[in-house]
C-alpha positions in Angstrom: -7.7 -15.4 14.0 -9.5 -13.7 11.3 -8.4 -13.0 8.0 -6.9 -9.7 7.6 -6.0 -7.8 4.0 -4.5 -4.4 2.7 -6.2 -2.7 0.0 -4.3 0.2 -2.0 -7.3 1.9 -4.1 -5.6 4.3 -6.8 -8.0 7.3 -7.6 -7.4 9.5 -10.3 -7.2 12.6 -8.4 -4.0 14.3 -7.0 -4.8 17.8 -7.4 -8.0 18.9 -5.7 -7.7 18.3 -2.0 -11.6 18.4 -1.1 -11.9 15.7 -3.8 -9.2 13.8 -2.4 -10.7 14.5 1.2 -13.8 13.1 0.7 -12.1 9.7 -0.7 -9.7 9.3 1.8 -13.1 10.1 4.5 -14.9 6.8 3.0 -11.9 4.8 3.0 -11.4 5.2 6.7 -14.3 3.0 7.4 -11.5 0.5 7.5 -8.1 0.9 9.2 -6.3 3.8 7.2 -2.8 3.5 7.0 -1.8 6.0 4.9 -2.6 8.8 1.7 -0.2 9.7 -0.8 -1.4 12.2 -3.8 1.0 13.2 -6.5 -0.1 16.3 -8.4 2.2 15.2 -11.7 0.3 12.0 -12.1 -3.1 13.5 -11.0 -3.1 10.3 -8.8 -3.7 9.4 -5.4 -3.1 6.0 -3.2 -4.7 5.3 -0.1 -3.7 2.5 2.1 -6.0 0.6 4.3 -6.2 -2.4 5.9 -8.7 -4.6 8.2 -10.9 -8.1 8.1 -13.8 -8.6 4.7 -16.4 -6.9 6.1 -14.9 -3.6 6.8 -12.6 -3.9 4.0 -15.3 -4.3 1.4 -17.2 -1.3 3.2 -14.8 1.0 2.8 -13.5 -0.1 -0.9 -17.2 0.7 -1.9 -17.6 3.9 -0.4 -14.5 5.7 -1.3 -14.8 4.4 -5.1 -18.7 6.2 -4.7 -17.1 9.3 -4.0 -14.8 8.6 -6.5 -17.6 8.0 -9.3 -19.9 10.7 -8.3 -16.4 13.4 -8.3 -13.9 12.2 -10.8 -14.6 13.1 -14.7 -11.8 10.9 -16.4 -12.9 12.8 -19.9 -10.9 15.8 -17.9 -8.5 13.8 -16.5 -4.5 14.9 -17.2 -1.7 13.5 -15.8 0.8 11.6 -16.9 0.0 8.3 -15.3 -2.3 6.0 -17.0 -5.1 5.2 -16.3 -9.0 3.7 -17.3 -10.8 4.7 -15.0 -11.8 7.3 -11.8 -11.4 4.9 -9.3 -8.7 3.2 -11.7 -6.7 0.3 -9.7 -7.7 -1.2 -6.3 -5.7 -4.0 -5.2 -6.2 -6.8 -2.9 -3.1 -8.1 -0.7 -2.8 -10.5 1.7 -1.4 -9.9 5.2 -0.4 -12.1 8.1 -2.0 -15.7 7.5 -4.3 -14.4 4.7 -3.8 -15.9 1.5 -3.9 -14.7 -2.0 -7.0 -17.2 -2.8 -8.8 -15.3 -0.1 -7.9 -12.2 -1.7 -9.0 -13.1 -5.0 -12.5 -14.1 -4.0 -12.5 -10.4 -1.9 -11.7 -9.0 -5.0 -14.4 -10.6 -7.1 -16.9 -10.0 -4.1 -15.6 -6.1 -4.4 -15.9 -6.3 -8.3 -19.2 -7.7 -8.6 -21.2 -4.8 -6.3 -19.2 -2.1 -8.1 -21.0 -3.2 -11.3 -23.7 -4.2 -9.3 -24.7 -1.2 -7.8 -22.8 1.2 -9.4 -22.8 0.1 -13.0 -19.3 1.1 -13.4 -17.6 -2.4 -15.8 -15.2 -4.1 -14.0 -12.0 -5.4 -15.0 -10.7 -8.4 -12.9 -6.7 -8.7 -13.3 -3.6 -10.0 -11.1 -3.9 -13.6 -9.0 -5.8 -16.1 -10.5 -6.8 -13.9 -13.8 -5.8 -14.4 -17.5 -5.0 -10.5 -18.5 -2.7 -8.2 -16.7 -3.1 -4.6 -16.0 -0.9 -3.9 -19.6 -3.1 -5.7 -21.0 -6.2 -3.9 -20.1 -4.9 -0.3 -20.3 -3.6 -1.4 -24.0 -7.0 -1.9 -24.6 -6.1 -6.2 -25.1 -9.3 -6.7 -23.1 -12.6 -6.4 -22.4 -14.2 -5.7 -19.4 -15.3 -9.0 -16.8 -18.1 -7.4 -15.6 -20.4 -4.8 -17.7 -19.4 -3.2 -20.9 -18.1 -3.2 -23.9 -19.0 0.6 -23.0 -17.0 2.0 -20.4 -18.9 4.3 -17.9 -19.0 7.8 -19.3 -17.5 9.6 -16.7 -15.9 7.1 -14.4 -15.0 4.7 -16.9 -13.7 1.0 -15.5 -12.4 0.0 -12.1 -9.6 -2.9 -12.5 -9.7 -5.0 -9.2 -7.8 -8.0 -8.4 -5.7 -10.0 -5.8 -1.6 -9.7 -5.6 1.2 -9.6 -3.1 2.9 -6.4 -1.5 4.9 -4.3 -4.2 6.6 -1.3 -3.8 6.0 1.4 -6.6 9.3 3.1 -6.6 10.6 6.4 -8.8 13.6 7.9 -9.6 14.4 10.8 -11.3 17.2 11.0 -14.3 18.4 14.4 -14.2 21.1 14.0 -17.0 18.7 11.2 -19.2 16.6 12.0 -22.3 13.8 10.2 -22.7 15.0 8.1 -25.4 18.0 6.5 -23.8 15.9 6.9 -20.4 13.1 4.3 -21.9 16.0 2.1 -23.0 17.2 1.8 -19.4 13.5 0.7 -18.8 13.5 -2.0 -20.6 16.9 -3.1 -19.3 16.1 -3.1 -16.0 12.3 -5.1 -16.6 12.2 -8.7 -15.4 9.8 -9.3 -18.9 13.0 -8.4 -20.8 15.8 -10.6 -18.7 16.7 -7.2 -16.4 15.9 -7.6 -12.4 13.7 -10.0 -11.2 10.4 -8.7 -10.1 11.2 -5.0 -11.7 8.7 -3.5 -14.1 9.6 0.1 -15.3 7.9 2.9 -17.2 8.9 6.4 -18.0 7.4 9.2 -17.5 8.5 13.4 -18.7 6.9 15.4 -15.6 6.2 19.0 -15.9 9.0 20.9 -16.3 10.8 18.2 -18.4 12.0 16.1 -15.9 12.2 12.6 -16.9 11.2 9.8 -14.2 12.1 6.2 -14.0 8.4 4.9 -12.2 8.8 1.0 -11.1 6.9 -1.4 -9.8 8.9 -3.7 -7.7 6.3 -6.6 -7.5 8.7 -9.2 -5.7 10.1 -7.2 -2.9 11.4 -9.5 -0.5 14.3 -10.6 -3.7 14.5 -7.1 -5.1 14.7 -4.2 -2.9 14.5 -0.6 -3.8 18.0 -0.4 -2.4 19.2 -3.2 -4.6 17.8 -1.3 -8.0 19.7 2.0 -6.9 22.3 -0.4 -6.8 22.3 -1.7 -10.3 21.5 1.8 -11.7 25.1 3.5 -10.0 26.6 0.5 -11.5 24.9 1.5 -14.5 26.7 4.7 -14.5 23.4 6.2 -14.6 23.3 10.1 -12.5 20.2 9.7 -10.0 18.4 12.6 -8.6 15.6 12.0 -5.5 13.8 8.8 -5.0 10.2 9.0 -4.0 7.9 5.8 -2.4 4.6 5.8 -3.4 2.3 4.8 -0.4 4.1 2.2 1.7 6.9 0.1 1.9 6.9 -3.5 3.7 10.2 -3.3 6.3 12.3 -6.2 4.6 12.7 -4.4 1.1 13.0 -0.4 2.8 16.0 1.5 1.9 16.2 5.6 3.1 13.0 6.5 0.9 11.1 5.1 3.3 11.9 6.1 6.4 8.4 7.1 8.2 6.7 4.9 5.8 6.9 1.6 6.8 4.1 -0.5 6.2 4.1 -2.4 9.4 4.9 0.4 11.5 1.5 2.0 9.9 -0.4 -1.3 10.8 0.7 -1.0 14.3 -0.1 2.7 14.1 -3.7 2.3 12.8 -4.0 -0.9 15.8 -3.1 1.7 18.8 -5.1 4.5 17.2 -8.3 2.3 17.2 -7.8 1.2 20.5 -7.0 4.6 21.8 -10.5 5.4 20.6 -12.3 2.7 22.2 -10.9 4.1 25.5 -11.5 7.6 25.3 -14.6 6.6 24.9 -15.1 4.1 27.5 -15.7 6.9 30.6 -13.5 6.1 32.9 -10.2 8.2 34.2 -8.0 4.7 34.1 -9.2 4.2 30.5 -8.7 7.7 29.0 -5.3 8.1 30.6 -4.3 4.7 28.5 -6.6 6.3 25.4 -3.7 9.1 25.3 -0.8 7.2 25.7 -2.0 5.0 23.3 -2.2 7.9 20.7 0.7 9.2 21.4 2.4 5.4 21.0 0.0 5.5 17.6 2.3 9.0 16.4 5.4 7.2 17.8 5.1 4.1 15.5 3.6 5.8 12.0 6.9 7.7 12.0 9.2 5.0 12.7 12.8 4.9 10.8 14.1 2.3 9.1 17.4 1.9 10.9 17.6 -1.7 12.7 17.5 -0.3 16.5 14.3 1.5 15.4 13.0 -2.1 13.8 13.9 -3.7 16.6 12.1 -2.1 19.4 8.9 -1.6 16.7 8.8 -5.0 16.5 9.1 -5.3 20.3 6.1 -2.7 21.0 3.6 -3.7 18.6 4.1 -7.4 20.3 3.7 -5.7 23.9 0.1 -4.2 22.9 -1.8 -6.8 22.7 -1.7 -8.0 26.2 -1.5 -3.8 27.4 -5.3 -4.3 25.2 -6.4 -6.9 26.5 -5.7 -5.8 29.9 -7.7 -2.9 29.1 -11.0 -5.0 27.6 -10.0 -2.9 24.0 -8.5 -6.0 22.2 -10.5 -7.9 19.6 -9.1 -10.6 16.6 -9.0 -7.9 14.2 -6.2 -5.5 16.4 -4.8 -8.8 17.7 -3.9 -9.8 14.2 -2.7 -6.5 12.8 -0.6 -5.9 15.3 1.3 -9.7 14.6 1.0 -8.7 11.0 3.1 -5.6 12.2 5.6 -7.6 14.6 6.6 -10.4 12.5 7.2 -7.8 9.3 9.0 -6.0 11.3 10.8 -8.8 13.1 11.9 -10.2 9.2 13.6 -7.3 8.9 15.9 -7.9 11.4 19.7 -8.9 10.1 21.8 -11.7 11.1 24.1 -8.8 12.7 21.1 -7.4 14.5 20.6 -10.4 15.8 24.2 -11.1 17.2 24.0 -7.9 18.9 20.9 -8.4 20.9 20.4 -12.3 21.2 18.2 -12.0 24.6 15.5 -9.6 23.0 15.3 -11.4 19.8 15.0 -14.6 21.7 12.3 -12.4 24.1 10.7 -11.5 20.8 10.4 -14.7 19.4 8.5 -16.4 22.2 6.0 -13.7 22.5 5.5 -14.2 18.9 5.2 -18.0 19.0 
């Protein structure tokens, strides 16, 4: 089985569509999963996914367009940020492991600078600084500089497990005693475990909680919304920035599942490979292959809806293979897709439908 990653490239665009376009167009050399721009951070985050080769392909040719559209001297937004193609993440999925990523992300570092001559910060998995660290200017670049590229500045690339970036807004908070709830909550101050929090005062004065929940499996979305109603603290709407891995989802993201997306991206490609494949048999599948694609990108997040997801991304690959459309790279995203799904799955799930989780199960070994 080959080696299969997600990348999540943060541009620092979210206003101009055609810019954001023409990004999102190069990243799709790999699996797209999913694009998510927000206009008050002037930000964007693509999601993709798929083996090294493609991966790399399509990390390099979004964070071209990126270079050759993005002027961070005009940048505003309330995000921060060093660069026009400012973070891109490496993260394992299925069997992958961070190592692997981390070697990915120095093979991605070393042709941006290479061939772009945009400096190159390495951060996350295996590195000495930390993304605070190099936006507070604590370090210098791993690849090129001192001197930051003049309009695109510095790319930060490095390897780390899924997070989910998570914000709230705090209608009745100022931003004093909203920045004191940060730090209350941040796992680098003895809050939550795997929380980091900023604030940020959107147009209009609203003041947003933004957090990074960097281990998601122990602390959910769900479980910080939690703590902040015990808090006593008034909540206005959540918002999920790009995707959210099944075992930590809570109502923000319905329809934005990150396995559901995989398994999405899996039946889209194959639907492809039939349509154009000639024959009536084929195209017929093609189409209910897409429409299967639509089905599964939109999933909810209620456990009937995990259930059977996990159920039909497991049931494609044979339906694929049948159909000659299979290969190791669709094979593995959609078991990447089945067994996040199927970890989802609660002990009271499971006492209500014991022969399909036991059906599930075998198929997935």
């Amino acid at each position: 089985m080959e080696s299969l990653f997600e990348s999540v490239p943060n541009f620092s665009e979210g206003r101009r569509p055609d810019v954001i376009s023409a990004i999102e167009n190069a990243a799709r050399r790999a699996h797209w999963l999913d694009t998510d721009p927000d206009p008050d951070h002037n930000r964007v985050v693509i999601s993709i996914a798929g083996t090294r080769t493609r991966l790399v392909e399509a990390i390099l040719a979004s964070v071209v367009e990126a270079v050759e559209r993005i002027d961070v001297r005009r940048h505003e937004g309330v995000h921060p940020r060093v660069g026009a193609a400012d973070v891109v993440p490496l993260v394992p999925l299925g069997q992958t492991t961070l190592e692997q990523c981390r070697e990915l992300a120095h093979e991605v570092g070393e042709r941006i600078w290479s061939e772009l001559n945009v400096p190159v910060y390495f951060y996350g998995h295996g590195e000495e600084r930390t993304l605070a660290d190099i936006r507070s200017g604590r370090a210098t670049p791993s690849l090129g500089g001192p001197t930051l590229h003049p309009t695109a500045g510095a790319v930060c690339v490095g390897a780390r497990l899924t997070l989910v970036a998570f914000n709230v807004l705090l209608p009745d908070a100022d931003v004093v005693s909203a920045r004191a709830l940060a730090r209350s909550i941040r796992e680098s101050a003895g809050g939550m475990r795997g929380v980091q929090a900023l604030v940020f005062v959107l147009p209009g004065g609203q003041v947003q909680l933004s957090m990074n929940l960097f281990r998601a499996a122990e602390t959910t979305p769900g479980m910080v919304i939690g703590e902040l109603e015990r808090l006593g603290v008034p909540l206005g709407a959540q918002q999920l920035v790009g995707l959210c891995p099944a075992v930590a989802a809570n109502g923000a993201a319905d329809g934005r599942l990150l396995e559901a997306r995989l398994a999405a991206a899996a039946a889209r490609a194959a639907a492809g490979r039939c349509e154009q494949a000639g024959t009536e048999e084929l195209r017929a599948l093609g189409a209910r292959l897409s429409k299967e694609a639509a089905g599964l990108a939109n999933m909810s997040i209620d456990q009937d809806s995990l259930l059977a997801g996990a159920e039909r991304s497991a049931a494609l690959v044979p339906v694929l293979h049948a159909a000659g459309v299979k290969d190791s790279e669709l094979e593995a995203m959609l078991g990447a897709a089945s067994r996040g799904l199927r970890s989802a799955i609660t002990v009271g799930t499971e006492a209500l439908y014991p022969s399909r989780l036991a059906a599930l199960d075998a198929r997935l070994g």
